[in-house]
C-alpha positions in Angstrom: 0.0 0.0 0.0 1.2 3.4 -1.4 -1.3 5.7 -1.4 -4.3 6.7 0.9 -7.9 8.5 0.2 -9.4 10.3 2.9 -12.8 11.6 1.9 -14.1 14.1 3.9 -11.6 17.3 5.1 -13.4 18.3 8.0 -11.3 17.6 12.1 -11.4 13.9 11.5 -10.7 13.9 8.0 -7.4 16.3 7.9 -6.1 14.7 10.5 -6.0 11.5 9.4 -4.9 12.4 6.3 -1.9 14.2 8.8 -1.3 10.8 10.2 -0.9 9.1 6.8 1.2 11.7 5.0 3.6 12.0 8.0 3.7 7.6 8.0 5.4 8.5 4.2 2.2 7.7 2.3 0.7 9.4 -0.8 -2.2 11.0 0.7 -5.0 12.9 -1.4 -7.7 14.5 1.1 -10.7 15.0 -1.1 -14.0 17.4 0.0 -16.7 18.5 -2.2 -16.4 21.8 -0.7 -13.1 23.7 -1.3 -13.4 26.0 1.6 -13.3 23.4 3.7 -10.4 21.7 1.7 -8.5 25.6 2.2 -9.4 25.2 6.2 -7.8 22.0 6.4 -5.0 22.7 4.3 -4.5 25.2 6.8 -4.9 23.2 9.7 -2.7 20.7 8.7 0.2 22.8 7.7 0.0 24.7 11.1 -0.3 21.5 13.2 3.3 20.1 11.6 4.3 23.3 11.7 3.6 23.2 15.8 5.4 19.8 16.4 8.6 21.2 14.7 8.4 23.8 16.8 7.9 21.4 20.4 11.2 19.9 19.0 9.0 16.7 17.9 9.8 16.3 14.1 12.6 18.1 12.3 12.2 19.9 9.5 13.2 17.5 7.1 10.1 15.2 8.8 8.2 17.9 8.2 8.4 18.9 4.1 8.5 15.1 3.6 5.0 14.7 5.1 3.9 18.3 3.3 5.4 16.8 0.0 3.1 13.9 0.5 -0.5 15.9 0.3 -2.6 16.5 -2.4 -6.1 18.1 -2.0 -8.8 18.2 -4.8 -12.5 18.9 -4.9 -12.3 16.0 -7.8 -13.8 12.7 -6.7 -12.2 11.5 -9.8 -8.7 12.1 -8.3 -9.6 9.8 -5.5 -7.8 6.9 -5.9 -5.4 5.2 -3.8 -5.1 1.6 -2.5 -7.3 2.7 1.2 -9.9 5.1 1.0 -10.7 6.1 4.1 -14.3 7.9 4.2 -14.8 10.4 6.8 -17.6 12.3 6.1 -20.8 13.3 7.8 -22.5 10.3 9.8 -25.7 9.7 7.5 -25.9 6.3 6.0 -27.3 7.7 2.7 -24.6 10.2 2.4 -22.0 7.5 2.5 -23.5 4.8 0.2 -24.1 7.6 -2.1 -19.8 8.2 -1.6 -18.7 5.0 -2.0 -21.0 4.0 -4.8 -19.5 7.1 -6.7 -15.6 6.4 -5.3 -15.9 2.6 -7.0 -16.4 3.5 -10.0 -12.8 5.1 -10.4 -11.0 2.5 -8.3 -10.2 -0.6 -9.0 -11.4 -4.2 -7.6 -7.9 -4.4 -5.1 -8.9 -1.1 -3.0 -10.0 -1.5 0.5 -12.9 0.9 1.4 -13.0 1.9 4.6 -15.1 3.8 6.8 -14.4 6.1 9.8 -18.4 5.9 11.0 -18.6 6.0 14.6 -21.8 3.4 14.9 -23.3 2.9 11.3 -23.2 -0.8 10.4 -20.1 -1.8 7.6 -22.0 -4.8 6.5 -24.9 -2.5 5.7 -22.3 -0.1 3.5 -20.8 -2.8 1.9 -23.3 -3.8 -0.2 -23.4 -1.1 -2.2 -19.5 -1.7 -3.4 -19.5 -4.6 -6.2 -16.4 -6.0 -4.0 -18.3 -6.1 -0.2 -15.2 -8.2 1.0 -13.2 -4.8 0.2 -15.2 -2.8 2.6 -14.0 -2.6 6.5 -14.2 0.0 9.8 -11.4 1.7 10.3 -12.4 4.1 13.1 -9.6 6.5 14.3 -10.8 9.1 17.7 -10.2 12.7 18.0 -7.6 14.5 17.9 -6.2 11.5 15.2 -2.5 12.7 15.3 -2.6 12.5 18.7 -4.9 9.0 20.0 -2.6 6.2 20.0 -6.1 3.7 19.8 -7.9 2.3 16.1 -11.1 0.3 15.7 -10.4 -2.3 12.7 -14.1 -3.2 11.9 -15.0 -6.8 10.4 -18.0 -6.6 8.5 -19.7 -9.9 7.6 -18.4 -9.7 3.9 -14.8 -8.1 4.6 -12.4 -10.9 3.7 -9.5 -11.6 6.5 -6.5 -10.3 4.2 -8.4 -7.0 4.6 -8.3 -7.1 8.3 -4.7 -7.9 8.5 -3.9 -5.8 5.9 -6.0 -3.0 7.5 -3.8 -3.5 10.9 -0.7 -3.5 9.4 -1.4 -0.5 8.1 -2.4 1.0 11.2 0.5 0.1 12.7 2.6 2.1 10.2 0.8 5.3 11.4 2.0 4.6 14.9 -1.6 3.7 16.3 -3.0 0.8 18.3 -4.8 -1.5 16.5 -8.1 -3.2 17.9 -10.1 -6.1 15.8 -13.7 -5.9 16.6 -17.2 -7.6 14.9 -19.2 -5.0 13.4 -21.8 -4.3 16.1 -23.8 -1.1 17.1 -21.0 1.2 18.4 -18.0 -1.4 18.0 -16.3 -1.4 21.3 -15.7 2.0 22.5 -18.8 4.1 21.4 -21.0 1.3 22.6 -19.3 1.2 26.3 -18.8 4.9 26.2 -22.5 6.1 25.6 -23.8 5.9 29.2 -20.5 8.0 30.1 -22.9 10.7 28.2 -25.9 9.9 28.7 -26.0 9.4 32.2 -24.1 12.9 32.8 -26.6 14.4 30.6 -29.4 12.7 33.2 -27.8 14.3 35.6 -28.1 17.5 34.2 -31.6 17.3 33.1 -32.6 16.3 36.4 -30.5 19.7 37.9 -28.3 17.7 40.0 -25.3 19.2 39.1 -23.7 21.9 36.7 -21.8 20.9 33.3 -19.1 22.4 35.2 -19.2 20.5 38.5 -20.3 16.8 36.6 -17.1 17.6 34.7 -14.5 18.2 37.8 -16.2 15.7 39.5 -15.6 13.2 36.7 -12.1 14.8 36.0 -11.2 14.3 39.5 -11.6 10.4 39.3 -9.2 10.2 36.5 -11.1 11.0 33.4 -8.8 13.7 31.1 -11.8 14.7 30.1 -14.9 15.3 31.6 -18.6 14.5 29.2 -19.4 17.8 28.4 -15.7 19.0 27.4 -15.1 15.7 25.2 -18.8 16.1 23.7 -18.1 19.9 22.9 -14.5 18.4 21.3 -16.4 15.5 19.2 -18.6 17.7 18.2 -22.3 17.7 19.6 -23.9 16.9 16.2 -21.1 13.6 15.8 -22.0 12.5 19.7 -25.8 13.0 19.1 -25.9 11.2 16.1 -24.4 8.5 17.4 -26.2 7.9 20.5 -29.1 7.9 17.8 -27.9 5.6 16.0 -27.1 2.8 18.9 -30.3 4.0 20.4 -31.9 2.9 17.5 -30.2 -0.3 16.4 -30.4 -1.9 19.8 -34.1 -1.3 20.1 -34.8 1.4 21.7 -33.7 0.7 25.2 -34.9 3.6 28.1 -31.2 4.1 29.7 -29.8 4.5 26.7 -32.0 7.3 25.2 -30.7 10.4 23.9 -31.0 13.6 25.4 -33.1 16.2 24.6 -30.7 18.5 26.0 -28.0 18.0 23.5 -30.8 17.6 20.4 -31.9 20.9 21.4 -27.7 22.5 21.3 -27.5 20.2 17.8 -30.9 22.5 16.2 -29.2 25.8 17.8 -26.1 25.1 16.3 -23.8 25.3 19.4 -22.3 21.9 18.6 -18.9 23.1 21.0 -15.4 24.2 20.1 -15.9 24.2 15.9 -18.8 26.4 16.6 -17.3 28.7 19.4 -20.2 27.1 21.6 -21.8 24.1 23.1 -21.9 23.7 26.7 -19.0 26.0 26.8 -18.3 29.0 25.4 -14.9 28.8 22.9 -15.7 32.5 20.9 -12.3 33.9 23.0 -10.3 31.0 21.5 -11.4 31.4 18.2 -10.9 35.0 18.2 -7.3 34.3 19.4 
C-alpha cells in the first residue's frame, strides 16, 4: 500500500490524512467543498508546523510529510489503495460516496469507513467488491490518540483485516479487531458515560461544570461535556441515535433532549465557538 484517500476534510478527515502523509504515504484528502479543503490545508500545515516547533519532528520530517499531500475537490482524483471515508454520519450520504468512489477505483482497493456506529456490513453492499469494505475508526484529535477500531463486516475478507492492521500500525496507532456491532467497542461502552451525565443534568443535580471536575477528578482527562463539545455535539448525538436505534430502543440509553436541542441551535462546541461552553475567546485568538 502506497497511497491513501481520505474523503471528507473536515477535524477527522485532515487529520487523518496528517497521520498518513507523515507515516510516508501518498495522501490525497478529497471534499466536495473547497473552503473546507483551504481550512484544512490550513490546519494541517499549522499542526506540523507546531510539532517542529515542540522539537517533535525536524524539519526535514516535516516537508517530507507536506510533500506527500494533495487536495482536490475532484472525486475522480480519489484513488489510492485505502480510501478512508470520513464524512458526515448519515448512512445515505456515505452509500451515495462509495458507490461514486468505486467507479474510479479498482477491484484491489480496500474501502474503509471512519463511521462512529453505522453498520459496515450495511455499506458494503453497495461496493460490487463487499469483502473490500472494512471499519477503520480513528478518535479525535487522530494525530494525537494512539487507539484504532479495525471493523469486520460480515463480507470483509480476512486479508483485509490484517492488511487494514498492518497498516495502522505504520501510522503509529493501536490496533483493535472488533465484529461489526452497534457502536463497535468504545462508542458502545462509552454512551452511558454521556448519557448518564446528561441525566444528571436534566434532572438539575449538578452543573456541566461541577459533573465535569467531578468526573475529572476520578481520572477521566476529560470530563462529558468538554469531550462532547471536542467531538462535536452533532457527531455524539448522532451516534447515541444511531445505537439507540439499532439496539431497540432501550430507556437508559435514550438520547437527550438536552443536546438535540444544542444540535438545532447550532452550538455543537469548540468548531462552533459554543456548546456547553463557550470557545468564541479561542477562536478569536
Amino acid at each position: 500500500m502506497k497511497t491513501i484517500g481520505i474523503c471528507g476534510a473536515g477535524t477527522m478527515g485532515a487529520g487523518i490524512a496528517q497521520v498518513a502523509a507523515a507515516s510516508g504515504y501518498k495522501t490525497v484528502l478529497f471534499d466536495v467543498n473547497n473552503a473546507i479543503l483551504k481550512l484544512a490545508e490550513i490546519r494541517i500545515e499549522k499542526d506540523l508546523q507546531h510539532l517542529f516547533n515542540k522539537q517533535k519532528i525536524t524539519e526535514e520530517k516535516k516537508a517530507a510529510a507536506w510533500a506527500q499531500l494533495s487536495f482536490t475537490s475532484d472525486i475522480r482524483e480519489c484513488v489510492a489503495d485505502v480510501i478512508i471515508e470520513a464524512i458526515v454520519e448519515k448512512k445515505e450520504v456515505k452509500l451515495s460516496l462509495f458507490k461514486q468512489l468505486a467507479q474510479w477505483n479498482g477491484p484491489n482497493t480496500i474501502f474503509t469507513s471512519n463511521t462512529s456506529s453505522l453498520s459496515i456490513s450495511s455499506i458494503a453492499t453497495c461496493l460490487p467488491h463487499p469483502q473490500q469494505m472494512a471499519g477503520l475508526h480513528f478518535f479525535n484529535p487522530a494525530p494525537v490518540m494512539k487507539l484504532v477500531e479495525v471493523v469486520q463486516g460480515k463480507l470483509t475478507s480476512d486479508k483485509v483485516i490484517s492488511d487494514l492492521v498492518l497498516l495502522v500500525q505504520t501510522f503509529g496507532k493501536i490496533p483493535v479487531v472488533c465484529k461489526d456491532a452497534p457502536g463497535f467497542i468504545v462508542n458502545r461502552v462509552a454512551r452511558p458515560f454521556y448519557i448518564e451525565s446528561l441525566r444528571q443534568f436534566e434532572k438539575g443535580l449538578g452543573t456541566v461544570e461541577v459533573l465535569d471536575r467531578l468526573l475529572e477528578s476520578k481520572g477521566f482527562r476529560m470530563g462529558p461535556f468538554r469531550l462532547m463539545d471536542l467531538i462535536g455535539n452533532d457527531v455524539n448525538y448522532a451516534v447515541s441515535c444511531s445505537i439507540f436505534e439499532q439496539l431497540g430502543q432501550p430507556g437508559r440509553l435514550e438520547p437527550s433532549y438536552i443536546q438535540k436541542e444544542k444540535v438545532e441551535q447550532g452550538q455543537l462546541g469548540k468548531k462552533t465557538g459554543k456548546g456547553y461552553y463557550n470557545y468564541e475567546d479561542d477562536q478569536g485568538a
